[in-house]
N, C-alpha and C positions, 0 to 999 in steps of 0.2 A: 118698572122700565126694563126691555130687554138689555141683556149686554149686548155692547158691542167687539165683535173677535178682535183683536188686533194680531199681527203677525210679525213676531220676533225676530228681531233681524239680528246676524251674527256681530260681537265687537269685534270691529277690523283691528281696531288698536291694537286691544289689548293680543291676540293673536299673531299679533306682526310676529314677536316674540319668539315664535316656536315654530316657525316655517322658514323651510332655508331659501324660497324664490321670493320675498315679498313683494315684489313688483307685480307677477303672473300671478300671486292672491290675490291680488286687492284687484287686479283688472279682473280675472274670473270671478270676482263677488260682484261688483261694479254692474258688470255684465247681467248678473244674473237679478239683480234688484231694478237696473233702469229697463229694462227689454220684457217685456211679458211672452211665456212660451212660445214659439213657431214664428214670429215677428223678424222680419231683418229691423235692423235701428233706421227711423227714420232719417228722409235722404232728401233737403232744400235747396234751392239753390245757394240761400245763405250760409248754410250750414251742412256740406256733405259728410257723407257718414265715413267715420273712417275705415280704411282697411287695415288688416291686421299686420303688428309692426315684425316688420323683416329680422331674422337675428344681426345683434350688435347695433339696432335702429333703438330713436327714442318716442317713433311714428309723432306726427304737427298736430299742435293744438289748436282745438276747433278755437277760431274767431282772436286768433291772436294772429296781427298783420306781420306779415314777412316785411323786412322793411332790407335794403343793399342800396350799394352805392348809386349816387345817379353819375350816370355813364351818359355818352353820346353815342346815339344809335346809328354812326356811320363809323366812326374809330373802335367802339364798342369800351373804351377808356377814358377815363375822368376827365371831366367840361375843361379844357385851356379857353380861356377866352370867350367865355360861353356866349351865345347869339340866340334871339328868340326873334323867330320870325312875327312878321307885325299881322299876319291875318288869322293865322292857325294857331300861334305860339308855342308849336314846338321847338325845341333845344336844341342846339347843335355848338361844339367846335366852331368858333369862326372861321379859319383854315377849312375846317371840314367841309361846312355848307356853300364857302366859297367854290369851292375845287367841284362839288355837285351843282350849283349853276351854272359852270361852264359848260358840264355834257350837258343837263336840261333842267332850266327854271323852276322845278318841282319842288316843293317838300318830299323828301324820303319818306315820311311817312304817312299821312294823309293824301298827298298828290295837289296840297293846293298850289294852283299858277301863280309865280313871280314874277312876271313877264314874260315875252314874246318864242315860244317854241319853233324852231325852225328843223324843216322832218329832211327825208335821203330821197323824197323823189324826184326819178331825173326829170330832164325839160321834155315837157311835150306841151299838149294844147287843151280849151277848153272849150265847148262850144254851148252854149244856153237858147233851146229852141221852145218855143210857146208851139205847139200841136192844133193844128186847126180838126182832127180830128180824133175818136175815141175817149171813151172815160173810165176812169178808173176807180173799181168797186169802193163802195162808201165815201164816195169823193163825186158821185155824177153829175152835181149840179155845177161843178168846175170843170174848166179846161186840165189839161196837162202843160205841166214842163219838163221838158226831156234835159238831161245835164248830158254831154257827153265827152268822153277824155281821148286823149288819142297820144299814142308816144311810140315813137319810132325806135328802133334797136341802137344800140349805142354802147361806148366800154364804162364799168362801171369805175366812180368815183374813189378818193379814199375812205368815203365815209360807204360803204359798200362794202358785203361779206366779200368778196373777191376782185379785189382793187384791180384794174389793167384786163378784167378777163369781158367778152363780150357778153351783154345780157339780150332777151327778144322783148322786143316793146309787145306794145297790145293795147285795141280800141274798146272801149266799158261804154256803155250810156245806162241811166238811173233818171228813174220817173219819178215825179212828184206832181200832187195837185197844186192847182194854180189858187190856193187858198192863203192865205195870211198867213197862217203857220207854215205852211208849203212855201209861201215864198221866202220865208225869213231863212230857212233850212237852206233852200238854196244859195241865200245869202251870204250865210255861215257856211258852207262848201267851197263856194268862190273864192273866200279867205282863205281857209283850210287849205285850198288848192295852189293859192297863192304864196303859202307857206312852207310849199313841199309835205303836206300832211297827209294828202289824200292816198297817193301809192307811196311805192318804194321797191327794191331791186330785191329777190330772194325767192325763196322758194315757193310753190302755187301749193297751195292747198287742197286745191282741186284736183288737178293733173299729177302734183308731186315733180315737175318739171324744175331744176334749180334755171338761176342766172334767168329770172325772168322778171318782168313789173308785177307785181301783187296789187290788191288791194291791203290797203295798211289799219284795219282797224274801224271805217266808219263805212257801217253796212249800207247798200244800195240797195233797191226795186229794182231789177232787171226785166222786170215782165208788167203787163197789163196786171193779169189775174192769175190765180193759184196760190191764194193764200202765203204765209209766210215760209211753207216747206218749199213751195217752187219760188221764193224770191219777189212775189207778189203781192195782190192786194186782193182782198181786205186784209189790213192788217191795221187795228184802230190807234192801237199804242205806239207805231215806228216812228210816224214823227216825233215825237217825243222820247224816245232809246236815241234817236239819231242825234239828236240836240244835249245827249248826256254824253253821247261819243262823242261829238265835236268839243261840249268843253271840260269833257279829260282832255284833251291837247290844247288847253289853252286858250281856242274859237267860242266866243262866246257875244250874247248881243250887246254888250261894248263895243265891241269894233264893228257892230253894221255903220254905225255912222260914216266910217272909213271906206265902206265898200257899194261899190254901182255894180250893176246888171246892165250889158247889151244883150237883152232878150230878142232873139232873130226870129220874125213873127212869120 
């Protein structure tokens, strides 16, 4: 039977002995026994490789968990009173998350809604018209529904970047098919709009014009056609982005029950 080689490996032990770094030995033997020549050390998600430790460091060891205080991630200081919200079950300071639902009903961290979100846009008007004419790409076997907003110039509010100063209104309209999903969106809009969510008073994005109405967040169709770069259709996924924008703020098909349409035919 042939032999088989085997390959001598140095005693660490007994070596510690006679070298004055024995830390930088035993990692440089380490090194040279787990790594096969030219090889960086393999790199998982479970397990990254480390980097080499900085002077006066003891560099982290792999798969041993960091563990610290739990803190509350609004005070950034240990739980008083601790509160767990009942849908998400994040942790917070009572005090803390108090004081955070009164600017807005959110978890700080997830964004789940705790109730009813009320936004900064000023009064103006809303109009829901059914289109006896035109259709709109990937939708042709429907009518349209045109949404449209209208808000006169006005001084802005306290809850306004520039409390007392005059802002310029501005008229929007946003198309949708008159399909099921189409209509529910509009539905959820009419809320949204009802809640001050839809605009708000501040800077255009567009123009860069300050002290004006914006749109606040939940994208419109401004056009028949031209795809999603001109604000049009097709676009097969917007009802459904639209419907993820409305209930980040809250708007969600829980409250259609609460909400009617005067669609002007």
């Amino acid at each position: 039977m042939a032999k088989v080689a085997t390959m001598q490996q140095p005693n660490l032990i007994s070596n510690l002995q006679n070298v004055t770094n024995p830390a930088n030995y035993v990692g440089s033997h380490l090194q040279t026994l787990g790594t096969p020549p030219g090889e960086e050390p393999m790199e998982t998600e479970e397990y990254p490789a480390i980097a080499p430790s900085q002077p006066g460091t003891m560099g982290t060891v792999i798969g041993t968990p960091q563990t610290e205080e739990e803190n509350c991630s609004i005070c950034l200081d240990s739980f008083t009173d601790k509160t767990v919200l009942p849908s998400c079950s994040h942790e917070f300071c009572k005090e803390c998350i108090e004081q955070q639902f009164k600017y807005k009903p959110v978890c700080p961290i997830c964004g789940a809604v705790y109730g009813k979100i009320t936004g900064t846009q000023p009064p103006g008007h809303i109009t829901i018209t059914r289109l006896s004419n035109g259709k709109l790409p990937g939708y042709e076997q429907y009518s349209i529904i045109s949404v449209s907003y209208s808000f006169p110039d006005g001084i802005q509010g306290a809850e306004h970047p520039h409390p007392g100063t005059r802002f310029s209104g501005t008229s929007r309209t946003g198309y949708f098919p008159d399909c099921p999903e189409g209509v529910k969106v509009v539905r959820l809009l009419k809320t949204a709009f009802d809640r001050r969510l839809v605009f708000t008073v501040g800077r255009s994005r567009t123009t860069g014009a300050d002290n004006v109405v914006t749109w606040n967040d939940i994208h419109h169709k401004t056009t028949f056609t031209g795809g999603p770069q001109n604000f049009g259709y097709p676009d097969p996924t917007y009802l459904g982005r639209v419907t993820e924008e409305l209930a980040a703020k809250g708007v969600t098909e829980n409250d259609l029950d609460h909400t009617t349409l005067n669609i002007i035919h």
